[in-house]
PyMOL Python script that loads the backbone (N, CA, C, O; Angstrom):
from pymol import cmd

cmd.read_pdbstr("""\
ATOM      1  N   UNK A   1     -23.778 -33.006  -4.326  1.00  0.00           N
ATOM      2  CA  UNK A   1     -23.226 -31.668  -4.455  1.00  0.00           C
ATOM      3  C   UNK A   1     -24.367 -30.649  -4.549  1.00  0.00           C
ATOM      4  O   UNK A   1     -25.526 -30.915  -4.866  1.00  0.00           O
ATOM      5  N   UNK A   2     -23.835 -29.348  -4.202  1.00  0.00           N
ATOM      6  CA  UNK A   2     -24.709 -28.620  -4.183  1.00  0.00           C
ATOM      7  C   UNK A   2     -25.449 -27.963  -5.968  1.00  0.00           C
ATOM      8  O   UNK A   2     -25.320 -28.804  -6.858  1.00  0.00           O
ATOM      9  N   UNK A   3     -25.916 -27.051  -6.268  1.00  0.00           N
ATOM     10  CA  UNK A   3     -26.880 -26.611  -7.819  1.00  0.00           C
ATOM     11  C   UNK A   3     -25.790 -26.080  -8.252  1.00  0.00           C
ATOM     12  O   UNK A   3     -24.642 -26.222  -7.830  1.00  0.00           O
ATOM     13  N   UNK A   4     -26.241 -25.375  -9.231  1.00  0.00           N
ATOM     14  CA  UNK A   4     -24.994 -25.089 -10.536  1.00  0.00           C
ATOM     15  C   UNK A   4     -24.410 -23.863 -10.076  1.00  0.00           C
ATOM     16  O   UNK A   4     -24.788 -22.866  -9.460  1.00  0.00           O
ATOM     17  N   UNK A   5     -23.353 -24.294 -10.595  1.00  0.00           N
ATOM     18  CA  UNK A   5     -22.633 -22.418  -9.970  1.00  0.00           C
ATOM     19  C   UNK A   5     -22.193 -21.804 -11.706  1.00  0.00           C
ATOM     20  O   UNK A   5     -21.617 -22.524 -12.521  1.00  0.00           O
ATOM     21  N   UNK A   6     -22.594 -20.435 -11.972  1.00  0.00           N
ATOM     22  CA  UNK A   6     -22.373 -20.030 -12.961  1.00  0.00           C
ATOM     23  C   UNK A   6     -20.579 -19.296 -13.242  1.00  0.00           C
ATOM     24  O   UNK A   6     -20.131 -18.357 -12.584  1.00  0.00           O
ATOM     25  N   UNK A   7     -20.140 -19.719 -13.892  1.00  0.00           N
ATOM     26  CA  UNK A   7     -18.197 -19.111 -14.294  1.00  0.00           C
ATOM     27  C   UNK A   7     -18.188 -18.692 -15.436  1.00  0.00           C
ATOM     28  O   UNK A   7     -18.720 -19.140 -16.452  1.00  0.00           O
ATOM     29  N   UNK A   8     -17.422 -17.602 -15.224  1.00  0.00           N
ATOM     30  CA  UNK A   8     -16.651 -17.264 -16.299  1.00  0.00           C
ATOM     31  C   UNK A   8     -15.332 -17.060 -17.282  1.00  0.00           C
ATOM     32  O   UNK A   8     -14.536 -16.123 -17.332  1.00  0.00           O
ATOM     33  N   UNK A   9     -15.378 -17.896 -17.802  1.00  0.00           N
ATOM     34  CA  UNK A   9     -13.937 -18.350 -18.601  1.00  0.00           C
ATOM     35  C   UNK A   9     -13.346 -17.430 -19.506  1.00  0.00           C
ATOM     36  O   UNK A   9     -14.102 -16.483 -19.726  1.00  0.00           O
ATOM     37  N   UNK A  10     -12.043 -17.360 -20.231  1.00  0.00           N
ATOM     38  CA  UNK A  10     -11.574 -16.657 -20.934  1.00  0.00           C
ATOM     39  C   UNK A  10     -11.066 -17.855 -22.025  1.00  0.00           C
ATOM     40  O   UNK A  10     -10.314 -18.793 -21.760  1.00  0.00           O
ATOM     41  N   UNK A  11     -11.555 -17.617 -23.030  1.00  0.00           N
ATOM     42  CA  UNK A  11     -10.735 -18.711 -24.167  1.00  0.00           C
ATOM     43  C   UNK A  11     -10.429 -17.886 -25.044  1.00  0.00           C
ATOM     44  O   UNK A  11     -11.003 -16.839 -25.341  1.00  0.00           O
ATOM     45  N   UNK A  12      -8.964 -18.625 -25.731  1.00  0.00           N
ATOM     46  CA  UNK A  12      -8.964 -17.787 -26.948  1.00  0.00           C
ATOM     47  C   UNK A  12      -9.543 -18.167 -28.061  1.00  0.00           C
ATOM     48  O   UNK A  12     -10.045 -19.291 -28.095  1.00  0.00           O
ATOM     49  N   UNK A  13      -9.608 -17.141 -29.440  1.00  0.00           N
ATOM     50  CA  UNK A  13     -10.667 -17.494 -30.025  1.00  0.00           C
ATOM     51  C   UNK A  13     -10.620 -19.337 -30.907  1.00  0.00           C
ATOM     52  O   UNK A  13     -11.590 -20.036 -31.201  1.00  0.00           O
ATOM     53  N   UNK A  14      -9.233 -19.616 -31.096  1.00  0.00           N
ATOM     54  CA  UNK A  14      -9.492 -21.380 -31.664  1.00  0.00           C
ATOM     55  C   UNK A  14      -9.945 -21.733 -30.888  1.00  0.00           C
ATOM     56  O   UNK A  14     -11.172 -21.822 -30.945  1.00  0.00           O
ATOM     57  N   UNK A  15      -9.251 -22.146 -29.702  1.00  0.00           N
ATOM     58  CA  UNK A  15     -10.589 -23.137 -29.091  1.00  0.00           C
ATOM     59  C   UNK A  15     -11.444 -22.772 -28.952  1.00  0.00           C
ATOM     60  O   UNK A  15     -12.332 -23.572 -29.248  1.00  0.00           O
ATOM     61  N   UNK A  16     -11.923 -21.456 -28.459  1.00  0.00           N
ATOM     62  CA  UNK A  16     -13.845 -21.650 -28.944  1.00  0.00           C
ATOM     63  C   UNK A  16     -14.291 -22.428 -29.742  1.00  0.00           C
ATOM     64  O   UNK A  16     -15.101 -23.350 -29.650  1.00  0.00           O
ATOM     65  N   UNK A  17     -13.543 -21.881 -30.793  1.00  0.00           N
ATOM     66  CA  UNK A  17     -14.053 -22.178 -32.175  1.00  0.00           C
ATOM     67  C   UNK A  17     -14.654 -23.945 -32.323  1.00  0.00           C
ATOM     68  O   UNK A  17     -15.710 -24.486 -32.651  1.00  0.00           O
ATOM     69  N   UNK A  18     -12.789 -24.557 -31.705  1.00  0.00           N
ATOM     70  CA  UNK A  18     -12.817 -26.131 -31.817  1.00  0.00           C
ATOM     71  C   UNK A  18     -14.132 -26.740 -30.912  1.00  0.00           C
ATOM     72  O   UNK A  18     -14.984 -27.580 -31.205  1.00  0.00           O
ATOM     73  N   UNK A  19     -13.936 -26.036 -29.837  1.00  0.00           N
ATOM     74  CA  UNK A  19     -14.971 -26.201 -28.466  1.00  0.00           C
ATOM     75  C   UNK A  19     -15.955 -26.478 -29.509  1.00  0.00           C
ATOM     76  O   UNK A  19     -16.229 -27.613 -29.898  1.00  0.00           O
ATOM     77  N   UNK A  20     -16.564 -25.211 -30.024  1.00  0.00           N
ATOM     78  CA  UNK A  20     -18.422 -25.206 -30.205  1.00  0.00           C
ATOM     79  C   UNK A  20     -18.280 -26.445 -31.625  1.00  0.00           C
ATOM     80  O   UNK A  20     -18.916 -27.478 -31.417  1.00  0.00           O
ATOM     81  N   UNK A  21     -17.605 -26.390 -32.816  1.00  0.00           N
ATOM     82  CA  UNK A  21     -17.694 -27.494 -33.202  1.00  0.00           C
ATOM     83  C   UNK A  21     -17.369 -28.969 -33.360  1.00  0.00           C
ATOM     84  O   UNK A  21     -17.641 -29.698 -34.314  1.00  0.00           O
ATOM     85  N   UNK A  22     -16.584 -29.329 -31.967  1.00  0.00           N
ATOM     86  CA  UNK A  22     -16.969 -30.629 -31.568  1.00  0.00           C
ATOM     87  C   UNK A  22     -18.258 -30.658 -30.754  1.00  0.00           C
ATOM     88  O   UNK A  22     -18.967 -31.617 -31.060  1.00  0.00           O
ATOM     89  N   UNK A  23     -18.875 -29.682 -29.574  1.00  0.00           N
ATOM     90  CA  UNK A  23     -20.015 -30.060 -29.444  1.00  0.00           C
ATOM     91  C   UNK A  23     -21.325 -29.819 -30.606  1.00  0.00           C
ATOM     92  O   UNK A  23     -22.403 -30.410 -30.654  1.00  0.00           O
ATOM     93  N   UNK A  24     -20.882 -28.915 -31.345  1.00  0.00           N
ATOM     94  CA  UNK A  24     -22.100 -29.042 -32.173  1.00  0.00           C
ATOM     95  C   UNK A  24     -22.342 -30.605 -33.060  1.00  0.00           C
ATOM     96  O   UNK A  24     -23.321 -31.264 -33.410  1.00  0.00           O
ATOM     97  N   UNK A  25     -21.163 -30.705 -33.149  1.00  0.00           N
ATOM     98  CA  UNK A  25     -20.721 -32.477 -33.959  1.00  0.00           C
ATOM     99  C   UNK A  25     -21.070 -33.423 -32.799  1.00  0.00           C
ATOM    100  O   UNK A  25     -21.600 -34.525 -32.944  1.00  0.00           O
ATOM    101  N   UNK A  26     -20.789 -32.985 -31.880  1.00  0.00           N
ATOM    102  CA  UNK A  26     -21.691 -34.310 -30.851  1.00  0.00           C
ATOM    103  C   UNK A  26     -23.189 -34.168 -30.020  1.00  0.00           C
ATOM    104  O   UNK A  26     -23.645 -34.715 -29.016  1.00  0.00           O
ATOM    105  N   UNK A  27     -23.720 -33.110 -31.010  1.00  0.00           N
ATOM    106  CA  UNK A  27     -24.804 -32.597 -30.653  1.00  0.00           C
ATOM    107  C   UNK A  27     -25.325 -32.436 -28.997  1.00  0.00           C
ATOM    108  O   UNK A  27     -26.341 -32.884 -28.466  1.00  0.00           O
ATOM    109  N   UNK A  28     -24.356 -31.723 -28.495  1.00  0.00           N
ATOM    110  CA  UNK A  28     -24.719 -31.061 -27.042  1.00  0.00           C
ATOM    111  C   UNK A  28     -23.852 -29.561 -27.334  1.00  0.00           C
ATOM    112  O   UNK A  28     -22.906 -29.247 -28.056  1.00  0.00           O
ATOM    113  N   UNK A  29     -24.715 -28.857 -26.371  1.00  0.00           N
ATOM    114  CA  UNK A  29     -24.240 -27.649 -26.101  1.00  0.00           C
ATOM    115  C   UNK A  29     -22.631 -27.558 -25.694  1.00  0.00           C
ATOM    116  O   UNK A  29     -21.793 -28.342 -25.248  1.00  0.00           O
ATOM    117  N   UNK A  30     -22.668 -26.192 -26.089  1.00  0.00           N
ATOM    118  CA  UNK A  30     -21.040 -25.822 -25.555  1.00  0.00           C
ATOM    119  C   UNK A  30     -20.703 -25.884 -24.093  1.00  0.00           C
ATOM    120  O   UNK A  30     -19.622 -26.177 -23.581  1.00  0.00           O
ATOM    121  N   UNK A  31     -21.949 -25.520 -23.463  1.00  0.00           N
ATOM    122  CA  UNK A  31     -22.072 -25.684 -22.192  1.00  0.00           C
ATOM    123  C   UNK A  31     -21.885 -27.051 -21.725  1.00  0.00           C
ATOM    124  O   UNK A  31     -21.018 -27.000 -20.853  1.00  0.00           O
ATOM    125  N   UNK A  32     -22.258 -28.168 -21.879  1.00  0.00           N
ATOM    126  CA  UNK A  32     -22.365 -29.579 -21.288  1.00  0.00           C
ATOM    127  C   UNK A  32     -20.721 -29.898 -21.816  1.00  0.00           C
ATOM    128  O   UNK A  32     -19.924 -30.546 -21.137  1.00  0.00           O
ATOM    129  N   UNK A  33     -20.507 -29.490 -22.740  1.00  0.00           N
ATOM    130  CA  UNK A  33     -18.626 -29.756 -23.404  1.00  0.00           C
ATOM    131  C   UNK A  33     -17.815 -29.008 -22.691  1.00  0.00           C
ATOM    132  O   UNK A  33     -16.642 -29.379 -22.640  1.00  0.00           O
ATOM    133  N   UNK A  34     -18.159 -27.935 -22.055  1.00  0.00           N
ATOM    134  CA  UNK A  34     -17.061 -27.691 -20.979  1.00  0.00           C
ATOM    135  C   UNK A  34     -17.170 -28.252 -19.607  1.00  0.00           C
ATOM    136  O   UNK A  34     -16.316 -28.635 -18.808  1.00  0.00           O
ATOM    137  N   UNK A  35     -18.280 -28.199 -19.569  1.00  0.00           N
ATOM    138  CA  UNK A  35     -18.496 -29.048 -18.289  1.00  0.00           C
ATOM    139  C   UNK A  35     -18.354 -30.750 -18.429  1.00  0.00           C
ATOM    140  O   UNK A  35     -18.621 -31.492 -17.484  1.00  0.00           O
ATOM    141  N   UNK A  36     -18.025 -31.101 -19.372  1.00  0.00           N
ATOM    142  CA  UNK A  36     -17.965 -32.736 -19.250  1.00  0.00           C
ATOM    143  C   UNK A  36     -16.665 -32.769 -19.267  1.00  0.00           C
ATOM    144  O   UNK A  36     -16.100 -33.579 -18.532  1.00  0.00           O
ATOM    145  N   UNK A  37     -15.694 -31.655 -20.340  1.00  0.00           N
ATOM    146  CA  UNK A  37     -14.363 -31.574 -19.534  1.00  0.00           C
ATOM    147  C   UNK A  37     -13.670 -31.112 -18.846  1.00  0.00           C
ATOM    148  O   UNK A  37     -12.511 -30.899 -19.202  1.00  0.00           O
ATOM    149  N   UNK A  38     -14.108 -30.788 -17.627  1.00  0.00           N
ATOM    150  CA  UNK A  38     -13.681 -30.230 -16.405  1.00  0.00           C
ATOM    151  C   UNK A  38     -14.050 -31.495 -15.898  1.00  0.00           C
ATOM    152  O   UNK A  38     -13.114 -32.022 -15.297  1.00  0.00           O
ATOM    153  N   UNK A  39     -15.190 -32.235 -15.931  1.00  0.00           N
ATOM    154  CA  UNK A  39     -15.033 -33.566 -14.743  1.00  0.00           C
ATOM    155  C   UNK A  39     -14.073 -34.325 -15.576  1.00  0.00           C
ATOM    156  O   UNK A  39     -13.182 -34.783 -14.860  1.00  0.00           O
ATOM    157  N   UNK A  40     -13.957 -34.562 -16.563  1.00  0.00           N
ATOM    158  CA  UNK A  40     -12.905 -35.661 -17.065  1.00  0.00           C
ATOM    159  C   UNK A  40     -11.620 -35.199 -16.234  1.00  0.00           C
ATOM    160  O   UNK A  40     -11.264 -35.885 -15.276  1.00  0.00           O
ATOM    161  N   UNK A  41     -10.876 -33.967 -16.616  1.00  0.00           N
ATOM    162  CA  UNK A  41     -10.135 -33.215 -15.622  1.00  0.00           C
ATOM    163  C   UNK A  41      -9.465 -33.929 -14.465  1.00  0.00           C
ATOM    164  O   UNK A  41      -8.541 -34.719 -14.269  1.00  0.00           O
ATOM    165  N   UNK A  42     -10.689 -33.044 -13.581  1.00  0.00           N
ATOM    166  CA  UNK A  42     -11.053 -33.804 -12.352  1.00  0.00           C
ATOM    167  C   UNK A  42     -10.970 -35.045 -11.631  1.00  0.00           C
ATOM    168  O   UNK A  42     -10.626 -35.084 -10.450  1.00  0.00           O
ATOM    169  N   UNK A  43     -11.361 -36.349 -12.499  1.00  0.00           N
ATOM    170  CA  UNK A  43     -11.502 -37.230 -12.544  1.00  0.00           C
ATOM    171  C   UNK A  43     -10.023 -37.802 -13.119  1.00  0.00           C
ATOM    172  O   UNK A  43      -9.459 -38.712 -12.512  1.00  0.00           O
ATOM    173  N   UNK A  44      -9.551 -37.324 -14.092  1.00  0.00           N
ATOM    174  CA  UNK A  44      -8.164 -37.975 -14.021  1.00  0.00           C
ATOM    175  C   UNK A  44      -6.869 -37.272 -13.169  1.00  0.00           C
ATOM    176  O   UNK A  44      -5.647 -37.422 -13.162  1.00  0.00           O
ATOM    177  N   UNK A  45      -7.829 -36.437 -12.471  1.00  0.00           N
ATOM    178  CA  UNK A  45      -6.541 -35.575 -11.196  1.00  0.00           C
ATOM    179  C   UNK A  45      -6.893 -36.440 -10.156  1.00  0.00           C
ATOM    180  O   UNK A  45      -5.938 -37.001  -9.619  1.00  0.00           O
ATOM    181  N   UNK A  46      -8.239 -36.752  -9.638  1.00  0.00           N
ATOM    182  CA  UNK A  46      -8.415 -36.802  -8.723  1.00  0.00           C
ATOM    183  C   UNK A  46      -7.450 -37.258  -6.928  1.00  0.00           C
ATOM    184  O   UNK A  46      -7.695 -37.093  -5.733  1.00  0.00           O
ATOM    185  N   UNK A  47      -6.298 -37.891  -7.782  1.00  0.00           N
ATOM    186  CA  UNK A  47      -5.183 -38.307  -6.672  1.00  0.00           C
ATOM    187  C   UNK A  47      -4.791 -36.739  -6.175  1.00  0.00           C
ATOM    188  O   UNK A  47      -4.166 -36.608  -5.122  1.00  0.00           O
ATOM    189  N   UNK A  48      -4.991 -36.127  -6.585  1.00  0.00           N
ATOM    190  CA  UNK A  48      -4.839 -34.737  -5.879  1.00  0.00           C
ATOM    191  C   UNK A  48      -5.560 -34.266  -4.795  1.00  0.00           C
ATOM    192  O   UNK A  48      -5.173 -33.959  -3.668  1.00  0.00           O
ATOM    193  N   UNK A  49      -6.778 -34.250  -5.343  1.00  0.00           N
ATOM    194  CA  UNK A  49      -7.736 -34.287  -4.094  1.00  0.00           C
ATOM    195  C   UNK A  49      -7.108 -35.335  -3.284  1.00  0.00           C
ATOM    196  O   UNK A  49      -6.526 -34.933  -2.276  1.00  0.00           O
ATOM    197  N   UNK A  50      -7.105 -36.627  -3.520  1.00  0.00           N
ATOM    198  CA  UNK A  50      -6.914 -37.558  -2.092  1.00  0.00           C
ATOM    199  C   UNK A  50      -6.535 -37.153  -1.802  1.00  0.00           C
ATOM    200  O   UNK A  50      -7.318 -36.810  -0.916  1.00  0.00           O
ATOM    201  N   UNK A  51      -5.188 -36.305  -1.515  1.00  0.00           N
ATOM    202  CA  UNK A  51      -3.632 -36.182  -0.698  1.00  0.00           C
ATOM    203  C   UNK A  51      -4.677 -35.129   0.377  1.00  0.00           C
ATOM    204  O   UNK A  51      -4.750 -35.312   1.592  1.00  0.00           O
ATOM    205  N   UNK A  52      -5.354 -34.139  -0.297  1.00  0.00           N
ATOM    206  CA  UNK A  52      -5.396 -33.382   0.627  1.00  0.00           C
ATOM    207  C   UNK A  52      -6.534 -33.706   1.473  1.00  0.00           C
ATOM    208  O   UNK A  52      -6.865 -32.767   2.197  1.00  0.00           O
ATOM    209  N   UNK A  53      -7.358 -34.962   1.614  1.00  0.00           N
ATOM    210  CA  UNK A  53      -8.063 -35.584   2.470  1.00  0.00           C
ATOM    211  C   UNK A  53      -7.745 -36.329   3.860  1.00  0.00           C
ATOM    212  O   UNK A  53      -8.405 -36.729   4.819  1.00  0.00           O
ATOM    213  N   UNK A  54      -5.975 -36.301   3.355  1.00  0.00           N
ATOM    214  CA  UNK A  54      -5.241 -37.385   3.940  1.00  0.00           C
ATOM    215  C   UNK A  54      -4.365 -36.768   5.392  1.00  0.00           C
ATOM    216  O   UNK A  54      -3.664 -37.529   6.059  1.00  0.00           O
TER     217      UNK A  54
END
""", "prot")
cmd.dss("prot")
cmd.show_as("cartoon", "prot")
cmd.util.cbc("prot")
cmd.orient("prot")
């Protein structure tokens, strides 16, 4: 894939909140915690993508 593409999200303020302290509790950035769940996401959609390969 191609380099990082920068987004911008809208959360409300709990989950931020929850967001930054489960990653601070799993000691990675907030950044790598949204991005690790968007591929989880992803990864458990992915039969979606197939269809439209198909």
């Amino acid at each position: 894939m191609a380099g990082k593409k920068r987004v911008n999200i809208s959360l409300n303020e709990d989950t931020h909140i929850k967001a930054k302290v489960i990653s601070v509790l799993s000691n990675i950035t907030l950044n790598e915690f949204i991005e690790k769940a968007i591929e989880d996401a992803i990864e458990k959609n992915k039969h979606i993508l197939d269809k439209m390969t198909k």
